[in-house]
N, C-alpha and C positions, 0 to 999 in steps of 0.2 A: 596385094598386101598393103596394109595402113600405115603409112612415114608418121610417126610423131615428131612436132616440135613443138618447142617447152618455150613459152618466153613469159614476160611481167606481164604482159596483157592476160594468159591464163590464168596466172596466178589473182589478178584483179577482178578476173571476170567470176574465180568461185569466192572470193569473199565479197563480190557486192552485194550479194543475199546475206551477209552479216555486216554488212556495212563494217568492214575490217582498211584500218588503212595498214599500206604493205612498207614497212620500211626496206627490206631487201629490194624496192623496185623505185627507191625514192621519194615514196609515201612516213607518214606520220609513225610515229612508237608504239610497242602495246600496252603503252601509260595512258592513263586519263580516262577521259569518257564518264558519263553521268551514270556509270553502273557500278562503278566503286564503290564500296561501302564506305561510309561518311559518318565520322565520328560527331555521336550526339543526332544522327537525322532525327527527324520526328516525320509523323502524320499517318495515317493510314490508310493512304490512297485519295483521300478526299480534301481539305482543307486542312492536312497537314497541323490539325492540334495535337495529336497525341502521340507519345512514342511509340517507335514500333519493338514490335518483341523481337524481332527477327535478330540474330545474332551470327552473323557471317563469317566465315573464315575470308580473310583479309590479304590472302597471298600466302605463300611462306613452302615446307616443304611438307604439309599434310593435306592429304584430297578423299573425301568424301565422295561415292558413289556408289553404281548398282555395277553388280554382274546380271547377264543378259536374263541368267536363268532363274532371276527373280530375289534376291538377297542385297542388303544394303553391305559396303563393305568400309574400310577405311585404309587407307595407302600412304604411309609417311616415308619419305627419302633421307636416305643419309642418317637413321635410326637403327639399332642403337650405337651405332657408327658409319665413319662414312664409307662408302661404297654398299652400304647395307644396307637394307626395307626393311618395314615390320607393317604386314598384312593384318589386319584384325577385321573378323567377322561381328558386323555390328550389330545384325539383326538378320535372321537364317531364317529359313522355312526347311529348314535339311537337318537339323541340327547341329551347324558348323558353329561354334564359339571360341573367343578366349585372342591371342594375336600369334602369329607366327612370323621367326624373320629370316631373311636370306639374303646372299649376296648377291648384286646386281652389277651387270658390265654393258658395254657396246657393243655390239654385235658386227659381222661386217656387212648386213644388211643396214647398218644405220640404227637398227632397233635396239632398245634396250630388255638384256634377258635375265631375271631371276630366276635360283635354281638352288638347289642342297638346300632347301628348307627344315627349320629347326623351331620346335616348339619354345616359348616365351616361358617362363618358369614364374608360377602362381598367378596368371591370365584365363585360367577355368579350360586351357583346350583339351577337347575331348580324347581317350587313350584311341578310339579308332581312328580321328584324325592324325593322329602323332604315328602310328603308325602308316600310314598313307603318305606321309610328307616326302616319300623319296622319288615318288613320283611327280608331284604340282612343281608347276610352273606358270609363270607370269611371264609375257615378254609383252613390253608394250614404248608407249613414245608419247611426249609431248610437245602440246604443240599450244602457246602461247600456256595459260590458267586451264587447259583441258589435258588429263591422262589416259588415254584410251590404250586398248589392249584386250589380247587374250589371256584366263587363265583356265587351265586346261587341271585332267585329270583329279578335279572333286571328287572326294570322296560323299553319296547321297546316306548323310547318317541315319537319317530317319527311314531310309530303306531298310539297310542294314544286312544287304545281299553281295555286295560288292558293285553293286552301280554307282556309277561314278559320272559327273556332271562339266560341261564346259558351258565359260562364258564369256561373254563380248565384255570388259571392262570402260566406265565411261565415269570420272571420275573429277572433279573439281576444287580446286583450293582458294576459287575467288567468287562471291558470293553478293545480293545486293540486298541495303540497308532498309527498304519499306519497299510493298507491293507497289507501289504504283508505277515504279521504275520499271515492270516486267509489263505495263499493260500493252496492248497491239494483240496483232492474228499469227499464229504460228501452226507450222506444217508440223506433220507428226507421223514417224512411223512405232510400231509397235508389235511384239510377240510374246503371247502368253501360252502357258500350258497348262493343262489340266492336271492333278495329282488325286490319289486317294488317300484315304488316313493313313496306310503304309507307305505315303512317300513316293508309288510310284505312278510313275507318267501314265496316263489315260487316254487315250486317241492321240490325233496328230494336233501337233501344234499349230495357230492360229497367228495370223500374221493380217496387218490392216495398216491403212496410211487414211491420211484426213488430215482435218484442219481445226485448230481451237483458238476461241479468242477469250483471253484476257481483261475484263475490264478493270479500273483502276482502285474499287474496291473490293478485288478480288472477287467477284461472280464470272464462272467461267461457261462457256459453250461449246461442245464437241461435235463435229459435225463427221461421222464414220464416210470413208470414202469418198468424198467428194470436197470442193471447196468452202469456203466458211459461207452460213449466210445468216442471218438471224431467223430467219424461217426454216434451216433447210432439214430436208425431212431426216425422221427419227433423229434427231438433235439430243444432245443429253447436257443438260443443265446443271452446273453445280457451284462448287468454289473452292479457293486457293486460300488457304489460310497459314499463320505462322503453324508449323509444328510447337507441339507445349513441350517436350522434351528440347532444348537447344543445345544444350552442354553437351547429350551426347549425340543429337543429328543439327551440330553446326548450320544454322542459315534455312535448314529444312523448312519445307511446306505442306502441309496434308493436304491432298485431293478428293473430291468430294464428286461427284457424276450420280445422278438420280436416287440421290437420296444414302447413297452407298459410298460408304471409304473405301476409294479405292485404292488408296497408295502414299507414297510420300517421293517429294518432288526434290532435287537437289539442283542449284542453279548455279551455270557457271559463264561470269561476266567476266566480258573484255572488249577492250575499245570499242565501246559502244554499243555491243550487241548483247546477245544472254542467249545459251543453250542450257535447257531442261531436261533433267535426266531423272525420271520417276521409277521409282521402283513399285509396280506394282505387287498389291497382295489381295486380293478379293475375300470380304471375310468366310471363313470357316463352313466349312458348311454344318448340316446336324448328323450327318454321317462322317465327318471329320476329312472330309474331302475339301479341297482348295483349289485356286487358281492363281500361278502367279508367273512375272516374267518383268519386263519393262518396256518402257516406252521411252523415244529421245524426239525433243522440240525444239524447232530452230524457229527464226523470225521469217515471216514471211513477205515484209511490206517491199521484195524489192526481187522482179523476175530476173532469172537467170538467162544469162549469156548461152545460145545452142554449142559454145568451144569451150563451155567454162571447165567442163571435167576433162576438157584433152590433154593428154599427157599417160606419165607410166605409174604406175600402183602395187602397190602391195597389198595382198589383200586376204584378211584372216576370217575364217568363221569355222562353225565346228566340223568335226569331221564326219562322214557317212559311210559305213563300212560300203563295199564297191558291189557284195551279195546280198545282204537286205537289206540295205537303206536306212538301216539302225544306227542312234549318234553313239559314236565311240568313245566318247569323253576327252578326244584327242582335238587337238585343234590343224585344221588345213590351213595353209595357205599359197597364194595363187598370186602370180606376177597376172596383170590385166593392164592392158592397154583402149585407151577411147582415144578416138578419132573417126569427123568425117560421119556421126551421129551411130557408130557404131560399139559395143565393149566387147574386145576379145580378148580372154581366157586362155591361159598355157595347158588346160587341159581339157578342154572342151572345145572340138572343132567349131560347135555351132555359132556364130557371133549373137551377140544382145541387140536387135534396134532400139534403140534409144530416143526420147521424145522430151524438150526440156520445160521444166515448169509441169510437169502434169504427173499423174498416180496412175499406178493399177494393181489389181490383188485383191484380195476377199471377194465382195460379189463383183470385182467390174473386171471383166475381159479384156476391155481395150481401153489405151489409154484415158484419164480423166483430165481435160483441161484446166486450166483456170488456179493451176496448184501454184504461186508463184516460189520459186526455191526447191523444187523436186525434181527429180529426172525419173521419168518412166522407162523402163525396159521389157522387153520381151524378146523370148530366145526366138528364134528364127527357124523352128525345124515345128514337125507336127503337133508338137505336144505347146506351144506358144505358151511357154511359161512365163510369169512374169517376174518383175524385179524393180523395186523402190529406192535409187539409193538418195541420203539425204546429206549434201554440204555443211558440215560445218567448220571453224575456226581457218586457218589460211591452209590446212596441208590436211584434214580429214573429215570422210564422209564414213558416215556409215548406211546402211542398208538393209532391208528384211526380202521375202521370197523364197525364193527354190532351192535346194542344196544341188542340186542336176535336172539339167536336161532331157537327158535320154536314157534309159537303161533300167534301174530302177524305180519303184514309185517315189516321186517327189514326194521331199518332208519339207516343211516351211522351217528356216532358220534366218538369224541374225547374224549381220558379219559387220566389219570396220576396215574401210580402207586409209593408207596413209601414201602421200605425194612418197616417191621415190625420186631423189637428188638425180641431176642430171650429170651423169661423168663425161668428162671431157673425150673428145674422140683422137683415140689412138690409132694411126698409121703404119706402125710398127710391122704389122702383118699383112697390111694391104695391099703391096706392090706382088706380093709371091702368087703364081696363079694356082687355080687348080688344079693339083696332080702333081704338080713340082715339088722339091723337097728346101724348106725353107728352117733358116737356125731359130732359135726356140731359147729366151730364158723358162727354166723350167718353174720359177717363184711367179711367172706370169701366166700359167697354165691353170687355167678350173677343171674340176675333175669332170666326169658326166655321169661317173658311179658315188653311192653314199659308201661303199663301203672296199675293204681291199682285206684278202688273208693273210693274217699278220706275220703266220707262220712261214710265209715263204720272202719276206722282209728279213724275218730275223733269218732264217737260213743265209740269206745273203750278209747281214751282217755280222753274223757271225766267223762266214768264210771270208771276210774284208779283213775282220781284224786279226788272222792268225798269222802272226808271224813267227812264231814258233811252233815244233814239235814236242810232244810227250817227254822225248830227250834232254830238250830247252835247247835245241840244235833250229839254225834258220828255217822256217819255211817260206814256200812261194806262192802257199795260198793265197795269199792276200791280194798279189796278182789279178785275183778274178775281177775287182772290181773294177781297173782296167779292161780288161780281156770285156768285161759285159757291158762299157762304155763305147769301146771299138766298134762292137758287133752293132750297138742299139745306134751307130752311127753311119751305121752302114759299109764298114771296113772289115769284114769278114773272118779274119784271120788273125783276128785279135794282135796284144800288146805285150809279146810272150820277151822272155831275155832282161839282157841288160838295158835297155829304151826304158823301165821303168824302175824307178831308185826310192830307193824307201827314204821318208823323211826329205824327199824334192819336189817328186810327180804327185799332183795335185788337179784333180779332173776339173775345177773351175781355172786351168792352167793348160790348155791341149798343148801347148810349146817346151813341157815340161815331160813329156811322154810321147812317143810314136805310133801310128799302128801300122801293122803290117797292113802292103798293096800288093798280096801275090794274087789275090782275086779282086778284079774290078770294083767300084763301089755298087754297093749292091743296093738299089732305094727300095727293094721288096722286104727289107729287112726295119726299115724305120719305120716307126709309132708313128700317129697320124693325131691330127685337129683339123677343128676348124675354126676360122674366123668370127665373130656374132656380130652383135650389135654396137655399135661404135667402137668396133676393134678391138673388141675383147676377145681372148685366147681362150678356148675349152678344148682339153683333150679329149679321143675318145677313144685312144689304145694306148698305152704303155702306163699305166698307173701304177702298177707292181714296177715297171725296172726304174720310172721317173721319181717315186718314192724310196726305192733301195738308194739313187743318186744321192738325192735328196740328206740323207741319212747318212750317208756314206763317209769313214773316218779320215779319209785323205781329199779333201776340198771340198765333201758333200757342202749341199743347202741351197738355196734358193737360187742364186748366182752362174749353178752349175747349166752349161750352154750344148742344146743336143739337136741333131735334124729330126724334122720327121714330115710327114706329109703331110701337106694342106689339100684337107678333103671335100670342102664347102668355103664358100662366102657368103658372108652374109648378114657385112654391117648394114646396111639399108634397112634389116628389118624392127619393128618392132619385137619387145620381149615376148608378148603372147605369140606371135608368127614365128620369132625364132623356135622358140620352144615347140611351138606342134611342128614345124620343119623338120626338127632334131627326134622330135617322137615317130613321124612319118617313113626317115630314113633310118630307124634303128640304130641314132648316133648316140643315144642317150636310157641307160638303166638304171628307173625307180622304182627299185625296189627292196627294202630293206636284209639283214639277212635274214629275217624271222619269215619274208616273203611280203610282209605286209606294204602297200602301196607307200611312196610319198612325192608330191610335187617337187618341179625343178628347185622352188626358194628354199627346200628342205637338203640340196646337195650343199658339202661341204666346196667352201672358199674357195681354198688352195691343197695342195699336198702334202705328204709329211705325215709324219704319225701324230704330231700333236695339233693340226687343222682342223680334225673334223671325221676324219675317213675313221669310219667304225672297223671292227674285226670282224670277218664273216666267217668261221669255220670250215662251211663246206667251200668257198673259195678257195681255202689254202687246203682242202682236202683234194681238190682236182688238180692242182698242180703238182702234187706227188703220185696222182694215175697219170703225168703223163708216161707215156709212151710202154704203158700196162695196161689203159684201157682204152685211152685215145692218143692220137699223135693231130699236135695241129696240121693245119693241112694248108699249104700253102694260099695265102690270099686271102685268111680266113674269115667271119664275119667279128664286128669288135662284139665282147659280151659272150666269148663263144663257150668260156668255162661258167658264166653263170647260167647260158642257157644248158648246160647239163648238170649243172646243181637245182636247178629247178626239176629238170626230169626226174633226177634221183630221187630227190623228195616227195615226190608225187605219186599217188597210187599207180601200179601196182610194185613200184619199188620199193618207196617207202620208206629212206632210208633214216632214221634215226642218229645223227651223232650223240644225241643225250643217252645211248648206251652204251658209247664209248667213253673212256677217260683219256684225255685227249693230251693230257702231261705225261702220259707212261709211252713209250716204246712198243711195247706190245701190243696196247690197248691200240693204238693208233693204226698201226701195220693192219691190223685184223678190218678195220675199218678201211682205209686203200686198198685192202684186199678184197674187201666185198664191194667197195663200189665200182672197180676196175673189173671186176665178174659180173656184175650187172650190165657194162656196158658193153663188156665183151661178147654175150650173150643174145645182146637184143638186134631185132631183125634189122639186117641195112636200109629197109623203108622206113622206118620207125620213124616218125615229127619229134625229134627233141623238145621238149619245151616249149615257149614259144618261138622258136626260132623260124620257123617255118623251113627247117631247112631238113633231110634225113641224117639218122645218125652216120651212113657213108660219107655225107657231104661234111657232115660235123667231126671227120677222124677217127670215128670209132672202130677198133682194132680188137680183130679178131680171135688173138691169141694172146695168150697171159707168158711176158718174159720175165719169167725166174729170177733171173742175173741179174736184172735192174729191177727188179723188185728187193733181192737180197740188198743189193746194194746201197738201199736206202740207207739203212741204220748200222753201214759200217762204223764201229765205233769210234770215238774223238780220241783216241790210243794210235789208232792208225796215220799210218801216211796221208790216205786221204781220206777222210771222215764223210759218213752218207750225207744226204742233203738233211732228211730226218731228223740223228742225230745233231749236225748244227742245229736247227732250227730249235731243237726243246735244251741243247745245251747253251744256246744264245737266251730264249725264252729264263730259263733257271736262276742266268746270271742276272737279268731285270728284276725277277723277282725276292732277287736275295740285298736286291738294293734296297 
């Protein structure tokens, strides 16, 4: 496995290819530099007589740029208030127009995410757009005068099917006063796609890297694949000129290559260097067929360091369903770690060799030397696919190539990586070994599931907070949440009597409450984690009882302190190594409840109902078949009720809860009744899911008991009300708030 370490020399060694000085390492500010626009410059590129048209955005909180999938856009912060964006599409090939805005926050990944999108009123956006807005999303990060990011589920208006578009965002608010300031040789990677006059996509996407250079007035040369040369073959000749529109593409430049517009170019300066973000459009065809996408340009006069990309990453591009290889409109993204001239991936065993300064893609196979500022890669297994990524600003590169390695046919796509902060390393859990039972804050616990059934939270919480009967006479329900503190601590015999006092006993308080020792402590009874990468905590069993705590009316919250067993170590490793470590041991479940895939940086945070952790219905539908259709079974595997929510759902079961109604009482029972006969049903060899385990091994239980099925939905009139019952009478009282 790959040890990353992080210091200033890394961070100096990816901006020496932008000639960036690093003030976080004791270097200079990201003030200054001769790329600033300069009020009153003149000349144009040559002797400096005349003015230039160019009209630059000068700083401030508006950024001009492309989405990957070929569209100029525009991004203001803090409009039309603060914490708020307003997105405007400024030039479409989809038919996106008019501005849209939303509010935007920090993420705990560092990233910033907008979200709840809302059309601008008298901005021309289209009624299909506006309908579509409850889906898009933008989350992205800056890093000095550059905005990169994804923005995912585009609506393709000019389809007009429901195809829906993602893209890499790459965007700038500081721009330079005359061409002659951008002249030099600059690396380029690039992805276009083909369209038909209905908008939609045509073959596969087309991805290339090269080198263009710059002369001072504005005549440019592209040289596909290979390094720049003034000779080198199929070369394409063109020029860089102002854009005649400036008012509304700020500082823009049209691109010219053999005779043909190809695009318009948007340039973003800072101490001293300049990255190019062109939005291509190829004109029209006479079938009304197009081609468009972008391309991003960085300086090249200055080779990179073979450590310059070491370190940890975050890393977005679109997503590929996991059966045909078709983009989903969603965006992925992937913790990646380099080190030791390697990139490895949290969801790809196969590692990336990496080569620095050089290309590969379109027609060349193996790496192309002599690229200064590029890193080559290629995956490592038969298919040697490759991959471009390009440095820019101090903390992002972005990238073109493969969307996978192995499995499906590779689609060429665009991504953006951003540096990931380096957290301090935590000791906290390190001394506890493996197999031992060690104390736990639970506000320092990551989950390893996206999602948990809400239903069996609120049952719990509901039975927390009853302290009275129908009567309005005391009860001792509430008790339980005690009693399931005790137990998930491995004190068996719970916290029953007078040891708990209402308005005292406080579970972030253990000296405030007792538990019975008439049985040994039991460590086959604690939740487990494990340790990760610099001592970070991730659970990978009790999310339901560490969430109920969490929640809990008598000391719940983050504070609340519990055992459980440390199952793995494994600060030493990098992110990508932990993460396929935790995939390998089935210590970790991505998968949504819809079923649909999503990587580790897509788990929520922390725990709690308000973190992150979604509602999955059929989770909280297996924990009312327990001990109707299965009984867990001592030792069991973690994930054991998703992996028979996965079987249920799957042919030939099949189980549908969108034909139950899942708020009524009845509606519900008929549904734990049919899924608990499904399982009762199926043969003791049966592969649950993927569990690889049989449904014997998984608890599955032969006979249907009546009694604890009735039981369920004894009503809240009773003594002691079903689990059922609480749950949709706790659920009722949320909703009436």
């Amino acid at each position: 496995m790959t040890k990353i370490k992080w210091t200033c020399a890394r961070v100096a060694g990816l901006a020496g290819i932008a000639a960036i000085s690093l003030a976080a390492c004791g270097g200079g500010g990201g003030g200054g530099g001769n790329f600033f626009p300069v009020a009153g410059a003149s000349g144009n590129g040559n002797q400096g007589s005349q003015p230039s048209a160019l009209q630059p955005l000068a700083g401030g909180s508006q950024y001009t740029g492309t989405a990957s999938f070929g569209d100029t856009v525009s991004i203001t912060l803090d409009q039309p208030a603060a914490g708020k964006l307003t997105l405007r599409f400024v030039d479409s090939r989809f038919g996106l127009a008019g501005s849209v805005s939303a509010s935007y926050a920090t993420q705990a990944d560092g990233s910033l995410l907008a979200s709840n999108f809302a059309a601008i009123a008298g901005t021309g956006v289209p009624d299909a757009l506006i309908a579509a807005l409850p889906k898009l999303s933008l989350r992205f990060q800056l890093d000095g005068s550059l905005l990169s990011g994804s923005l995912a589920q585009v609506p393709n208006l000019k389809a007009g099917n429901g195809a829906v578009l993602q893209g890499e965002i790459a965007a700038s608010n500081q721009g330079v006063a005359d061409m002659a300031r951008l002249a030099g040789v600059y690396n380029f990677i690039k992805l276009t796609s083909a369209y038909n006059a209905k908008g939609m996509v045509q073959g596969a996407p087309a991805s290339d890297f090269g080198q263009l250079s710059i002369k001072a007035d504005g005549s440019v040369r592209a040289c596909m694949g290979q390094a720049y040369a003034d000779s080198c073959s199929s070369g394409q000749a063109g020029l860089l000129a102002a854009e005649d529109d400036q008012k509304t593409y700020p500082g823009a430049l049209a691109l010219t290559l053999g005779g043909q517009r190809i695009g318009r170019v948007m340039v973003n300066a800072q101490s001293g260097a300049a990255t190019l973000l062109a939005d291509e459009f190829a004109t029209t065809a006479a079938d009304g067929s197009f081609r468009t996408g972008t391309w991003v340009l960085q300086s090249a006069t200055t080779a990179l360091a073979a450590t310059a990309l070491d370190g940890e990453w975050l890393c977005s591009q679109p997503e590929l369903d996991a059966a045909t290889g078709v983009l989903t409109g969603r965006t992925q993204r992937n913790f990646v770690s380099i080190g030791a001239n390697l990139l490895q991936t949290d969801t790809i065993d196969n590692d990336v060799k990496l080569s620095a300064n050089a290309g590969i893609g379109g027609s060349a196979t193996s790496p192309v030397t002599g690229m200064n500022g590029l890193v080559a890669g290629q995956w490592a297994d038969s298919q040697k696919i490759g991959r471009v990524l390009l440095p820019v600003g101090k903390q992002t590169a972005y990238y073109i190539g493969s969307g996978a390695s192995t499995g499906v046919a590779a689609t060429h796509i665009s991504g953006v990586c951003r540096v990931l902060p380096v957290p301090a390393v935590s000791n906290t859990y390190a001394s506890a070994t493996v197999g031992s039972a060690m104390d736990i804050r639970i506000g320092d616990a990551h989950p390893t599931q996206p999602a948990i059934g809400y239903d069996q939270i609120y049952y719990k919480q509901g039975r927390y907070r009853k302290t009275k009967d129908s009567a309005g006479n005391d009860s001792t329900q509430w008790k339980k949440e005690f009693d399931d503190y005790c137990e998930a601590v491995g004190l068996t015999d719970g916290a029953k009597g007078s040891t708990v006092i209402a308005g005292t006993s406080l579970l972030t308080d253990p000296g405030s409450f007792t538990c019975s020792t008439k049985n040994a402590f039991d460590i086959t009874a604690l939740k487990s984690a494990v340790v990760g990468p610099r001592g970070a905590l991730y659970l990978t069993d009790g999310h339901h009882t560490l969430t109920s705590f969490w929640e809990a009316p008598n000391g719940g919250g983050p504070e609340v302190k519990v055992k459980v067993v440390k199952k793995g170590h494994y600060m030493d490793l990098n992110n990508a190594s932990f993460w396929r470590t935790m995939r390998q041991n089935k210590f970790v479940w991505l998968k949504l409840p819809d079923g649909s895939p999503i990587t580790p940086a897509e788990l929520p945070p922390l725990l709690g109902l308000s973190n992150g952790l979604k509602d999955d219905p059929y989770r909280a539908l297996l924990y009312f078949t327990r001990d109707l259709g299965y009984k867990q079974p001592a030792n069991s595997t973690e994930f054991l009720e998703f992996y028979w929510s996965e079987w249920l759902q799957a042919a030939p079961q099949s189980l549908k809860l969108s034909a139950y109604k899942l708020t009524d009482a009845t509606s519900y029972l008929q549904a734990i009744q049919t899924a608990s006969g499904l399982m009762n049903a199926t043969p003791d060899a049966t592969i649950i899911g993927s569990s690889g385990l049989t449904a014997l091994q998984m608890g599955k239980l032969s006979t249907f008991d009546t009694t604890t099925f009735n039981d369920l939905n004894t009503p809240m009139t009773a003594a002691k009300p079903g689990k059922l019952a609480y749950a949709l009478d706790y659920r009722s009282s949320l909703a009436a708030k």
